[in-house]
C-alpha positions as CSV (number, residue, x, y, z in Angstrom):
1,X,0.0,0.0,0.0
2,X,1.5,3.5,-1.1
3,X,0.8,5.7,1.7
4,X,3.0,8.4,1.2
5,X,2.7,11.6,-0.7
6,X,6.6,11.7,-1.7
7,X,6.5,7.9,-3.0
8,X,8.6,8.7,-6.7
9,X,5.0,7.0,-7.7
10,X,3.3,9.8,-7.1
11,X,6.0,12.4,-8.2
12,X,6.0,10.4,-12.0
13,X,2.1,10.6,-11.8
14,X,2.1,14.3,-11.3
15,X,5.2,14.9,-13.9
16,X,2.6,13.5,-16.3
17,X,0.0,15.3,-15.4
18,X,1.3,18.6,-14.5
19,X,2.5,22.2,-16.4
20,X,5.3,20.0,-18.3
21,X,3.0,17.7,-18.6
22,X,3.6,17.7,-22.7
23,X,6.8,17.1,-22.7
24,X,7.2,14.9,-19.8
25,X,4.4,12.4,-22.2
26,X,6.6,12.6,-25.2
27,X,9.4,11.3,-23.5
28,X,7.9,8.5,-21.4
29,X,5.8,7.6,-24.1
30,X,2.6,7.8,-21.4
31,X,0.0,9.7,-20.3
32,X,-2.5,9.4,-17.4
33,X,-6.0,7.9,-17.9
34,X,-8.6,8.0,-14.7
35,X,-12.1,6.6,-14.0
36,X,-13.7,3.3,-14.7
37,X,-14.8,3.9,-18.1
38,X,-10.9,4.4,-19.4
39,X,-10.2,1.4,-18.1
40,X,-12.7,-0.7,-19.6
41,X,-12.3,0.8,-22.8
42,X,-8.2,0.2,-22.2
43,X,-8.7,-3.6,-21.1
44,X,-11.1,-4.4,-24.3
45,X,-9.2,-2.7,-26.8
46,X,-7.1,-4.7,-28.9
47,X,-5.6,-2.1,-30.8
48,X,-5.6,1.3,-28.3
49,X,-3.3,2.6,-25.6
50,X,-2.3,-0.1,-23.3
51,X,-2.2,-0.1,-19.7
52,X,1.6,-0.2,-18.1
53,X,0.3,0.6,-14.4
54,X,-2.6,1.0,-12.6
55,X,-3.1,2.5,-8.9
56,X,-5.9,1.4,-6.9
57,X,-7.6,2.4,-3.7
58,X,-9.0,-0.2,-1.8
59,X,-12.5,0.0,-2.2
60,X,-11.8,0.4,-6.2
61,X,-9.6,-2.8,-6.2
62,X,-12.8,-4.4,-4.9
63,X,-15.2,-3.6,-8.2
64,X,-12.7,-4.5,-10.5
65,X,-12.2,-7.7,-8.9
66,X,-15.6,-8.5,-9.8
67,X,-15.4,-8.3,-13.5
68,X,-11.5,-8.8,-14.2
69,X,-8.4,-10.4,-13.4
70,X,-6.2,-8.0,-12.4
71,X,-3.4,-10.6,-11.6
72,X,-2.3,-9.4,-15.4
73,X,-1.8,-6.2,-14.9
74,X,0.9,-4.0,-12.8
75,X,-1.2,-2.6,-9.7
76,X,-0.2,-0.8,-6.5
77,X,-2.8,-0.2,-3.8
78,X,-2.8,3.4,-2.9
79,X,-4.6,5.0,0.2
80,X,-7.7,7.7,-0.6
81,X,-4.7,10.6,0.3
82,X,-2.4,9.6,-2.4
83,X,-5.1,8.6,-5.2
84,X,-6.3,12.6,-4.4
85,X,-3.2,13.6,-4.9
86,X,-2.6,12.1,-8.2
87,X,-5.7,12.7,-9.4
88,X,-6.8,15.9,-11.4
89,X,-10.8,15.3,-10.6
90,X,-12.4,16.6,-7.9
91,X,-13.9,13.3,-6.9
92,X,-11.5,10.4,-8.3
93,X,-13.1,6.9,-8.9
94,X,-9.9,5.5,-7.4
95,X,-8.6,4.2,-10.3
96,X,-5.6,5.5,-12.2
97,X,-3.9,4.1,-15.0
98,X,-0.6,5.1,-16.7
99,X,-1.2,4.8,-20.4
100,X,1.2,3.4,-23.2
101,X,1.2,5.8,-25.7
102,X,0.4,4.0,-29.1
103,X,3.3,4.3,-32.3
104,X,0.8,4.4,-35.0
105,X,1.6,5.0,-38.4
106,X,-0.5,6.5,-41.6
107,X,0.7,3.8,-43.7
108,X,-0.8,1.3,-41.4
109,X,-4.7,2.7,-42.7
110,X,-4.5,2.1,-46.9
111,X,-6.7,4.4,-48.9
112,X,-9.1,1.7,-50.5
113,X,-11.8,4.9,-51.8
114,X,-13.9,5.3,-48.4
115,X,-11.8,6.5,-46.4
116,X,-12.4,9.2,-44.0
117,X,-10.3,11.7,-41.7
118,X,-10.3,14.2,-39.7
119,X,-7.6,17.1,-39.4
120,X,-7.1,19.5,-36.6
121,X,-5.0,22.6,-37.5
122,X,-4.0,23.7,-34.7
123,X,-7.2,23.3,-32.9
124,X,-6.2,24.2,-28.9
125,X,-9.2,23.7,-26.8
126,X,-9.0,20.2,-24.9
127,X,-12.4,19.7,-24.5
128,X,-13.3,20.6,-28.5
129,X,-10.3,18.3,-29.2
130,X,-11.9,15.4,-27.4
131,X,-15.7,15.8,-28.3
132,X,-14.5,16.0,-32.2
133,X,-12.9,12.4,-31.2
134,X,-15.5,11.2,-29.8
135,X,-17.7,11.9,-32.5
136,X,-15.0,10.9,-35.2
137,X,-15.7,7.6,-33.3
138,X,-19.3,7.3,-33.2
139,X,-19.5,8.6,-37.0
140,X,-17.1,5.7,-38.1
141,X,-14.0,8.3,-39.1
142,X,-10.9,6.2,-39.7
143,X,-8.7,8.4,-37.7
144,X,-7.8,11.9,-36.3
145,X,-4.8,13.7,-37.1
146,X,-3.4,17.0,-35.7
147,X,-0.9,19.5,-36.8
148,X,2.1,21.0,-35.1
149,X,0.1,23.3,-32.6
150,X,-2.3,21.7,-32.2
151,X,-3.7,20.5,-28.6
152,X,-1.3,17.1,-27.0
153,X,-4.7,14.8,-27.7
154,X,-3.3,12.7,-24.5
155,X,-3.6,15.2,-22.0
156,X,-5.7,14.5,-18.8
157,X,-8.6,17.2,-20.2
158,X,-8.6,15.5,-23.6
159,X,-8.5,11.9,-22.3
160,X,-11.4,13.0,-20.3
161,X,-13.1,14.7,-23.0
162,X,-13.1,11.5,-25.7
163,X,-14.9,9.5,-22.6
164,X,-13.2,6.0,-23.6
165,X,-13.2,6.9,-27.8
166,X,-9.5,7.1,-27.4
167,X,-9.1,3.0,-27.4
168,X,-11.3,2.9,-30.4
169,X,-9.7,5.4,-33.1
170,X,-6.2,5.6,-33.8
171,X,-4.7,9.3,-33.3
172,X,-1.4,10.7,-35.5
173,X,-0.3,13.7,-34.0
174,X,2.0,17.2,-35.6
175,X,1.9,16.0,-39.0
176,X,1.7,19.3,-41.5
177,X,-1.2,19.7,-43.3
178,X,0.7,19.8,-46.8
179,X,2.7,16.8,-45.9
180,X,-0.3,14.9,-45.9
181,X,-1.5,15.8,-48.8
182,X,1.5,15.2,-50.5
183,X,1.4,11.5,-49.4
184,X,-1.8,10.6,-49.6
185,X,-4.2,11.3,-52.8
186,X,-6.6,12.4,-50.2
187,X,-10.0,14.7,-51.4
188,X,-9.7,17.7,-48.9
189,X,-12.5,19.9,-47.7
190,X,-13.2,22.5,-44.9
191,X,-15.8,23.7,-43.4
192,X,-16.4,27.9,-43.4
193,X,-19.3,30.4,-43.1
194,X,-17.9,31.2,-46.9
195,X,-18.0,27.7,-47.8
196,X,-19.0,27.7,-51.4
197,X,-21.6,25.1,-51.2
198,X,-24.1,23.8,-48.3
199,X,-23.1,20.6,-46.8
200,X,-25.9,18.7,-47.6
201,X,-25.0,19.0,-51.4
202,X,-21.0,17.8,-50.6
203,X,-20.4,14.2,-51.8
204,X,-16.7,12.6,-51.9
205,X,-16.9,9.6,-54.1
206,X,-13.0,8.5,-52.5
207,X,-11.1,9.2,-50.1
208,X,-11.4,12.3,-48.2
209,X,-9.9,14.4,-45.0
210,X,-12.3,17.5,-43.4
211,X,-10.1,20.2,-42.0
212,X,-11.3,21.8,-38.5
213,X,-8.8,24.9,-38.1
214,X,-8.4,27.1,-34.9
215,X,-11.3,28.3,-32.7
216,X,-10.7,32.0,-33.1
217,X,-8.6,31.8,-36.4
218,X,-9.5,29.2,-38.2
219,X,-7.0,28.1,-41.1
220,X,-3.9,30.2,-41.7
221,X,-3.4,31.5,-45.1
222,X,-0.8,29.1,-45.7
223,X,-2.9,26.3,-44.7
224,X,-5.7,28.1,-47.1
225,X,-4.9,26.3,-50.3
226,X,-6.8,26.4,-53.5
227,X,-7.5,22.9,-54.0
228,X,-8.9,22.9,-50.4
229,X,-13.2,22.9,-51.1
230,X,-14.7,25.0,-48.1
231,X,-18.5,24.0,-47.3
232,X,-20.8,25.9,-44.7
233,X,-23.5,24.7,-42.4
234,X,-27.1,26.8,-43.3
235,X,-28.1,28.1,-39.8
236,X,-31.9,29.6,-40.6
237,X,-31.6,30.5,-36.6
238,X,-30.6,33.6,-35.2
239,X,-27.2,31.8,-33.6
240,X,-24.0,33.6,-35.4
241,X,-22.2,30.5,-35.2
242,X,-21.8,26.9,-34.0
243,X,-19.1,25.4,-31.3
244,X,-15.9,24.4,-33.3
245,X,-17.1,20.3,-31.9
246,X,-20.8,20.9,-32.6
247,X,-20.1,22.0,-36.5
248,X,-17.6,19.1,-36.3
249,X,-20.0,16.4,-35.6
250,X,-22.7,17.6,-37.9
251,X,-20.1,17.2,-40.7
252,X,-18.8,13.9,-39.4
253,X,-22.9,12.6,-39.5
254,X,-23.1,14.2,-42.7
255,X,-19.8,12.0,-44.4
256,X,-21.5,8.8,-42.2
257,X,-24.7,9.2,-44.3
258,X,-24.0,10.9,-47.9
259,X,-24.2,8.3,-49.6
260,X,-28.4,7.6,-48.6
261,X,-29.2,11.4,-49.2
């Protein structure tokens, strides 16, 4: 049982979690994951972020007991005190797992003609960052991408925000927006109150990326190329615009279901 606040446990945990968090992720190749629902989501995914070490309290080691075999798995009991101070939440579940964080490579998703991504350009808001996963999850997206700027998609806020759709949808992260393009014969779109045609009337018959650029600036003018097709969302209400992961999912449903409009 780790009882003490100075335990080099609790001092990794919190270099993980904390201002240098970033960095600290990129070098141990981990990041933090909390709560029940991460960890189911970790232990049933075949292909996500695995789990390297898990802390318990005591009354947490007893639910999980009664569903999975944690004899598998690197645990350490930790006392209420510790798991608080480890934790980011303001109520912790008592579980807290350090993450693998997965190598995944572009090459390892062929284009085939039905392809779908989505690309962040330096999008910097965790919680937007994590809803747009989640919905690239639910909508069947077949992965998310970020550029150099862009939010770390494994810190503790995003984690939180994807609510388990991390394990499900690989993530490649600071890849430039023209390097992609330049490898992969990808049909590129964004979405824009300019956008030159209504979404409902935007088919891709192959494969095909949506760009999502910065809440306040969207894309940069070098990230503004010609071949790029901009499409807007009709609002007939009074709104003057839509959340960055609310216009995100309506475009994600929209590539989910073109084909059957």
């Amino acid at each position: 049982m780790i009882e003490s606040l100075n335990s080099p446990h609790v001092a990794r945990v919190k270099a993980l979690i904390g201002s240098k968090g970033s960095r600290e992720r990129r070098a141990a190749g981990a990041f933090v994951a909390e709560g029940l629902k991460c960890f189911r989501e970790a232990i049933n995914s075949n292909q996500g972020p695995r789990i390297a070490t898990l802390y318990l309290t005591a009354i947490a080691r007893v639910k999980l007991d009664e569903f999975t075999d944690l004899s598998l798995l690197q645990t350490f009991d930790v006392s209420d005190e510790v798991m608080r101070a480890m934790s980011e939440t303001i109520t912790p579940q008592g579980i807290l797992a350090i993450c693998e964080i997965p190598k995944n490579s572009l090459d390892s998703i062929p284009l085939d003609g039905s392809r779908k991504f989505i690309y962040l350009s330096e999008v910097q808001d965790p919680g937007n960052a994590g809803t747009i996963l989640r919905s690239a999850d639910a909508f069947g997206m077949d992965a998310v991408i970020t550029s150099p700027g862009s939010v770390d998609m494994y810190s503790p806020k995003v984690v939180r925000s994807t609510a388990g759709s991390l394990w499900h949808i690989p993530v490649f992260e600071s890849i430039e927006l023209k390097e992609l393009l330049s490898t992969k014969a990808l049909h590129a779109f964004t979405l824009g109150a300019g956008g030159s045609k209504p979404l409902s009337q935007f088919v891709s018959n192959g494969d095909c990326v949506a760009i999502f650029g910065n809440e306040a600036r969207g894309l940069s003018g070098e990230q503004s190329m010609p071949d790029i097709e901009s499409v807007h969302i009709p609002m007939p209400g009074s709104a003057e615009s839509l959340n960055l992961s609310a216009a995100a999912s309506i475009l994600m449903y929209h590539l989910a279901n073109m084909h059957s409009f």
